[in-house]
Every structure is written in C-alpha cells, then in structure tokens.
C-alpha positions in Angstrom: 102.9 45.3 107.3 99.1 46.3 107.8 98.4 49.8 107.9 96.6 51.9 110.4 92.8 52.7 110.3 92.1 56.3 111.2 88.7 57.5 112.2 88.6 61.3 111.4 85.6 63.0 113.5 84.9 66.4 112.1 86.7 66.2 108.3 84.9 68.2 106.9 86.0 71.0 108.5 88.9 73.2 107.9 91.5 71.5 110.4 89.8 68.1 109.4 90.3 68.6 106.0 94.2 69.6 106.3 94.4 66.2 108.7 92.5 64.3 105.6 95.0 65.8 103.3 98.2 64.9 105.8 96.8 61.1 106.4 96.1 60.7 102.2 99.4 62.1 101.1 101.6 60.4 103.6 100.6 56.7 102.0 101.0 55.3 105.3 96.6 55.3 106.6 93.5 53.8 105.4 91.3 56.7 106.8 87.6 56.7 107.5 85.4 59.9 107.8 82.5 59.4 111.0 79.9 61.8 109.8 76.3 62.2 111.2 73.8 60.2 109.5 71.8 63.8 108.0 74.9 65.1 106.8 75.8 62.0 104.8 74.5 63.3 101.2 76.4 66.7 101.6 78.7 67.1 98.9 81.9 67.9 101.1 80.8 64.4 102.6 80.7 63.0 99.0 84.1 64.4 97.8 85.5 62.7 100.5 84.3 59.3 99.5 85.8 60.2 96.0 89.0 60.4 97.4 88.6 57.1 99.4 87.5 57.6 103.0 85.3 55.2 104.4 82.4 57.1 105.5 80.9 55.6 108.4 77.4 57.5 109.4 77.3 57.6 113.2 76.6 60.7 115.6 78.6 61.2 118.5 75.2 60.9 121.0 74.2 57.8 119.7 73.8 54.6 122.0 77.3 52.9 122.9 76.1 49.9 120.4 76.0 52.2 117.6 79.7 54.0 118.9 81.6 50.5 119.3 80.0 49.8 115.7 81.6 52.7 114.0 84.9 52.5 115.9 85.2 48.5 115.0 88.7 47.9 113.5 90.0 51.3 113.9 93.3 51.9 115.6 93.6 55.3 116.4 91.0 58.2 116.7 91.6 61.6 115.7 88.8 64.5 116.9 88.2 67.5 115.1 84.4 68.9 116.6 83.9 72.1 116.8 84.0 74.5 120.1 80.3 73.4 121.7 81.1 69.8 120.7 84.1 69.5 122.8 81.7 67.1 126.0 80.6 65.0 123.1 83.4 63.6 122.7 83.7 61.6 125.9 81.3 59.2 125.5 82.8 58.4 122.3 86.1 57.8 124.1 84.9 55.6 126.1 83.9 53.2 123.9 86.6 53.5 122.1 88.2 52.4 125.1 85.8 49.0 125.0 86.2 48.8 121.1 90.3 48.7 121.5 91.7 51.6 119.7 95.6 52.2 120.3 95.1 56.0 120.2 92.5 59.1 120.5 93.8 62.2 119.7 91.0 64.8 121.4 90.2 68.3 119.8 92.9 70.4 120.3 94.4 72.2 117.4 94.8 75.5 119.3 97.0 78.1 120.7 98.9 77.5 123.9 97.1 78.4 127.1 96.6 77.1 130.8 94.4 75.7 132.2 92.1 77.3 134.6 90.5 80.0 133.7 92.1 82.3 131.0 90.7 80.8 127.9 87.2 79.1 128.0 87.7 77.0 125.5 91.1 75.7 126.6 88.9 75.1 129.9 86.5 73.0 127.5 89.2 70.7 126.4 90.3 69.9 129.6 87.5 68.5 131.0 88.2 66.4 127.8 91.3 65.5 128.6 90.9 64.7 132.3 88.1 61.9 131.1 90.7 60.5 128.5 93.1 59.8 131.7 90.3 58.7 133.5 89.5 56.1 131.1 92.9 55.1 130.5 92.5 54.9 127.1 95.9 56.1 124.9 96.2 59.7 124.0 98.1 62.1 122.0 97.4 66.5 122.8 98.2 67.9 119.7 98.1 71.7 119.6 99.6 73.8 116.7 99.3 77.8 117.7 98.0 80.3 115.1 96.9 79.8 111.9 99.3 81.9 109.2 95.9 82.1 107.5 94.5 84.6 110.3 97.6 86.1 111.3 98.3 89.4 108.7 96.8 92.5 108.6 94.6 93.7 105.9 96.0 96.4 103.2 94.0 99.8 102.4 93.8 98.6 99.1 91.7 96.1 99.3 93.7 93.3 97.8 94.1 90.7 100.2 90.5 90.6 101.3 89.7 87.8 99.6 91.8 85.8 101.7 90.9 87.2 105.0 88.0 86.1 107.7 88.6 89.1 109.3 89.4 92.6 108.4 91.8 93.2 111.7 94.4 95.4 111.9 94.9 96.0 115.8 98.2 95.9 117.4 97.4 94.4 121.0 99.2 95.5 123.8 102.8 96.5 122.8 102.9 94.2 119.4 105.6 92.3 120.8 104.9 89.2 122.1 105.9 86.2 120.4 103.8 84.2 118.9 104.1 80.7 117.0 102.5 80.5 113.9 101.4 77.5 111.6 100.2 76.9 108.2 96.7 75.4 107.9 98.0 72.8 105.2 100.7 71.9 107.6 98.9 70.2 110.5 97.8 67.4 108.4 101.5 66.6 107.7 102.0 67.0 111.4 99.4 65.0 112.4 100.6 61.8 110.3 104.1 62.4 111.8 102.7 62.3 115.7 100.0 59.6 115.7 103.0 56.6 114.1 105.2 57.9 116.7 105.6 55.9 120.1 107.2 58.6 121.4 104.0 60.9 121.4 102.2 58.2 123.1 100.2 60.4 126.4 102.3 63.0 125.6 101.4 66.8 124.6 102.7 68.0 121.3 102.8 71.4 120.0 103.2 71.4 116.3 104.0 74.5 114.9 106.4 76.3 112.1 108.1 79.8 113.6 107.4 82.6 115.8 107.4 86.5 115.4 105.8 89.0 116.8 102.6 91.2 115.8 104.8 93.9 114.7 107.2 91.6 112.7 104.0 90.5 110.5 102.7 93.6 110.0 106.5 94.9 109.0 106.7 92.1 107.0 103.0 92.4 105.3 104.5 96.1 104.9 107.7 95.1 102.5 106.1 92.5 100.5 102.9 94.6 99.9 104.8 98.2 99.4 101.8 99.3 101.2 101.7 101.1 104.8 99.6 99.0 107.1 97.3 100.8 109.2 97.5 100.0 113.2 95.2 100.6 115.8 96.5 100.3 119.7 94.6 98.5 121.6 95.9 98.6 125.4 96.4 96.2 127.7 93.5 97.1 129.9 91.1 97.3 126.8 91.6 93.6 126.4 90.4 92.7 129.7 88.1 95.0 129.7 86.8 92.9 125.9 87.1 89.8 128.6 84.8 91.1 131.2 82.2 91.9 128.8 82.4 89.1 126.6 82.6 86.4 129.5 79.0 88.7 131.0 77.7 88.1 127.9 78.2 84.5 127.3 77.8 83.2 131.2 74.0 82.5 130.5 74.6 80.8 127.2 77.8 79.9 126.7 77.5 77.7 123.3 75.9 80.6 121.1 78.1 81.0 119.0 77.2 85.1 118.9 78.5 84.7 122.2 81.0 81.9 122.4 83.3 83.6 118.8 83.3 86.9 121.1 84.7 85.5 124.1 86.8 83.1 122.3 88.7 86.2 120.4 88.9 88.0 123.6 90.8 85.7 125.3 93.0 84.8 122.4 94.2 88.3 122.7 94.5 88.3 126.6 96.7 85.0 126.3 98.7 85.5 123.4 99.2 89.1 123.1 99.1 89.8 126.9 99.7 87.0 128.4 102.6 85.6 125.8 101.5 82.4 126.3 101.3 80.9 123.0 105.6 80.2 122.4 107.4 77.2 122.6 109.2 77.8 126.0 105.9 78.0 128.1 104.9 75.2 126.1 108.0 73.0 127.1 107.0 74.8 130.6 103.2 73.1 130.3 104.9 69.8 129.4 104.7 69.8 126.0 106.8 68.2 123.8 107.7 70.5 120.7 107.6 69.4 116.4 110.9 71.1 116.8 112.7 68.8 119.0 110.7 65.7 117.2 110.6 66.3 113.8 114.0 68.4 112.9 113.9 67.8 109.3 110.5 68.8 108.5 110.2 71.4 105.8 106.7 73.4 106.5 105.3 76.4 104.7 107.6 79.5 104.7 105.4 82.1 106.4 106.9 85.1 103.9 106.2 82.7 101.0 102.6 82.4 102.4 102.2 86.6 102.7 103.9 86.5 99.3 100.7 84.0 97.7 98.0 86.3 99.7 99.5 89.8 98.2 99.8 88.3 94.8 96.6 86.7 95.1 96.9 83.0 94.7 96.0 82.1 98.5 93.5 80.1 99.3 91.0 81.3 101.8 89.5 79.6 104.9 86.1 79.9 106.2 85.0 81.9 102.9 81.4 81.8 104.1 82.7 84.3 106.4 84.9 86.4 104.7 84.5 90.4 105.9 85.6 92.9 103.4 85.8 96.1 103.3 82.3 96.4 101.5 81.0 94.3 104.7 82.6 96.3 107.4 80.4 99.5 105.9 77.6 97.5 108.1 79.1 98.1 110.9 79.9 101.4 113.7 83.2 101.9 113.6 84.8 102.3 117.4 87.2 105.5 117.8 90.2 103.0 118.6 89.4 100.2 115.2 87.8 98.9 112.5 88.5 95.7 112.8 86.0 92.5 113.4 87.0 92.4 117.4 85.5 95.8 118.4 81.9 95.1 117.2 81.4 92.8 119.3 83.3 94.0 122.5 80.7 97.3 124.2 83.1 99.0 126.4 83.0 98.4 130.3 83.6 101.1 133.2 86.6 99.2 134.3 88.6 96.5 134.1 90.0 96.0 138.0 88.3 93.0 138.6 90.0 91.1 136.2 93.5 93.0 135.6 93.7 91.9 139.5 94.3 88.1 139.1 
C-alpha cells in the first residue's frame, strides 16, 4: 500500500513543527517541508532534512510553473503560514487544484469564532476558505482552540516564567466561560488522525482535549503551585473598549504585526471570554465536527499533568524569542487594573457604545 505524500507549508513554526512531529511518529506519511528558497540554509530548515523531510524550495508567490513543480506527486497539503500570509495561500490552492492533490488543509489551527466580524483573523481565513470551495479542490478546516501552553497564569515567584510568552494574569469578564484547551504537541497527532480519514473530507474539525474555565485554571495553577495567583478584573466593557482601539489602530495597516498581535489578543478575549465562543457546542452549532465524536479513544495530554511539568520546571516553552518575565515587564507602565502583556498595548477609549451595541 503506497503511502501518502504531505507537503507541510510553514514547518518550521511552532504548530508546523507539532504537525511534523504527528505525520513522523504516526509511520503512516512520507512528508516534505515547502520552504522559501532564502530560508533554505537555516538550521531549523536543516534539522528538518535530518529527520527526513523532503525540502522542496518554493515561495508561495512564485509563478504557477514553479507552484505545480513543488506540489508534483503530493496528495494532500497541509498550511501552516502565519497571520499576514493567510491570501497567499490561494494561489497555491489553485494549482494544487491543476497539480491533483486529494486534500488541502488551509491555516486554521485556532480558537472557535464566526465569521463576520468578531475576530479579524477568523475573517482572514475565510476568505481562504471561500476560494477553496470556489475552486473545488478537497478540503479539511482543522481548528484546535487554545494552546495549554498560553493558558495559566503566572506565579509571584517567578518560577514558571520560563515557560511563559506572556506574563498575564487577568481574569476577563466573569472567569467563567468555558473554554477548550489543547496541548501544542497534540495537534500533530490530530492532524495525522483527520487528513487519512474520509470522513473529514470538506468537513470542519475541531480538535481539541477538555474545557474549563479561566477560574478553574487559575484554581488549578493555585493547588499544584501552593501559591496564590494574583487576578486582575478586567470587565466586559474594558474588552471592547481594547477592540475599538486596537481595530483604530490597525485599520490603516492591518499586517504590522505591532498592530495585527494587539487586535488579534483583543478579540481573542471578546470571543472567548465574552463571547463564549470557543466550546464544542457552538462548534457543533458552526458545523463542526468534534475529535470527540471522531476519535473516542485518543489519549491527549492531561492538562493538570501539563501545569504539573511547568511548576516543576521541565516544560518546554514556545515562542522563547518572546518570552516576558518579570525582569522584562519592569520596561513597561503598569495600568491601574494589570500587569499583564494585554494592557500595554490597549490606551483606554472614552467609551465603548459603539461596539457593545452589535
């Protein structure tokens, strides 16, 4: 039985590299790597090859001669750009349309939202997705929630910094939305599962491992740590208020990423910590398919075992080029409400009407 050639776009990356790891371990994919022709002597690129992915040196703007060249003999295309990337990828899919491939799997990997206006990113995907069914070309939508990885709260003493991105500690709204949650390492292992499935075929997935809520993680963080977490409010119409000035800011230029990693935070709190949007019921709602109802036996990561590994210190951390500590928050004003990573970037509006009436 032959086995199925994956082209990985964007595995370099965090969620790329968990996919790598998922496509490698299951035994089942010969996987190839597309990477841009001037990142092709990097060493992440080089430790892929070690590992045996194909590396095939294309950029996603090339002509469509150089595209059907990269996609030839490869059955099913899995997308992993990042956020200002997301219209690049359409092109690509159609010629991978022309160049036959049984499956393209867009860049998703994120919380549950709407479409329409809530999250701009979500927005960014759809247009995505709308060219996919244009084109007629097979599908999969896999999105997996929030990372465990950026989910806890940090501790006064200092000792889970190393694992963290961000130093927040904000309880949003009432704390008590649910929320579902997934380990980094497991959306590899998902992702092998969904793209040899027939049954995910132009279907929506949601992958993801358990729910709780924003006070459940921070009790939780509490017991294992024996430390008291600190918790800043943030209200309701705080949030849209972050919204209103973070969409302002980013209307003119929308893809700098000083403006883009504002709004994109903003709106994560509106829809899952406002909004509630991120579960598994409004998934099923949105017509998503759940790993739940697919995959019954699948063992993921235990969050508490996770929380256990950052307290005791043996967590890997994500994005550690952009780690803030508590040495790095001294460069920064402290709000009267936080000091976490959201509020220095969020200047306070008037009033938040506009939006809170939607």
């Amino acid at each position: 039985m032959s086995r199925t050639k994956v082209l990985l776009v964007g595995a370099s990356g965090e969620t790329g590299g968990s996919i790598v790891n998922g496509l490698l371990e299951s035994g089942n994919f010969d996987v190839a790597a597309l990477v841009r022709p001037l990142s092709a002597r990097k060493p992440a690129v080089a430790r892929l090859e070690e590992r045996g992915v194909e590396i095939r040196k294309c950029d996603l703007k090339a002509p469509e001669e150089q595209l059907l060249e990269a996609l030839s003999g490869i059955d099913v295309v899995v997308s992993c750009v990042g956020p200002s990337e997301q219209q690049d990828q359409m092109p690509f899919a159609k010629a991978a349309k022309l160049a036959g491939v049984k499956r393209f799997v867009p860049c998703g990997f994120i919380t549950i939202a709407p479409p329409g206006g809530i999250m701009w990113l979500r927005d960014e995907k759809e247009v995505v997705y709308n060219h996919l069914k244009q084109l007629g070309i097979p599908y999969t939508i896999i999105d997996v929630g929030w990372w465990y990885q950026f989910s806890f709260p940090r501790l006064e003493s200092g000792k889970v910094d190393y694992a963290m991105t961000s130093a927040n500690n904000e309880i949003v709204g009432d704390g008590n939305k649910i929320t579902a949650l997934t380990d980094l390492r497991d959306i590899g292992r998902y992702v092998a599962l969904i793209i040899a499935d027939d049954r995910t075929l132009n279907k929506m997935v949601f992958a993801y491992n358990t729910t709780m809520t924003q006070n459940q993680i921070y009790d939780l963080m509490e017991e294992i740590s024996g430390e008291t977490v600190i918790r800043n409010d943030v209200s309701e119409e705080m949030v849209y208020n972050r919204v209103i000035s973070a969409r302002q800011s980013s209307e003119t230029y929308p893809f700098d990423p000083v403006k883009m990693i504002p709004r994109y935070l903003a709106e994560s709190q509106l829809s899952c910590c406002i909004r509630g949007d991120n579960n598994p019921d409004y998934a099923k709602y949105l017509g998503y398919i759940t790993s739940k109802e697919l995959y019954p036996d699948f063992q993921p990561v235990d969050f508490r075992e996770y929380l256990t590994t950052v307290v005791e210190g043996t967590a890997k951390g994500i994005y550690t080029d952009r780690i803030i500590s508590r040495a790095h928050q001294r460069m920064f004003i402290r709000s009267d409400s936080s000091d976490s990573l959201y509020t220095r970037f969020f200047p306070r509006t008037t009033s938040s009407e506009s939006l809170m009436s939607r």
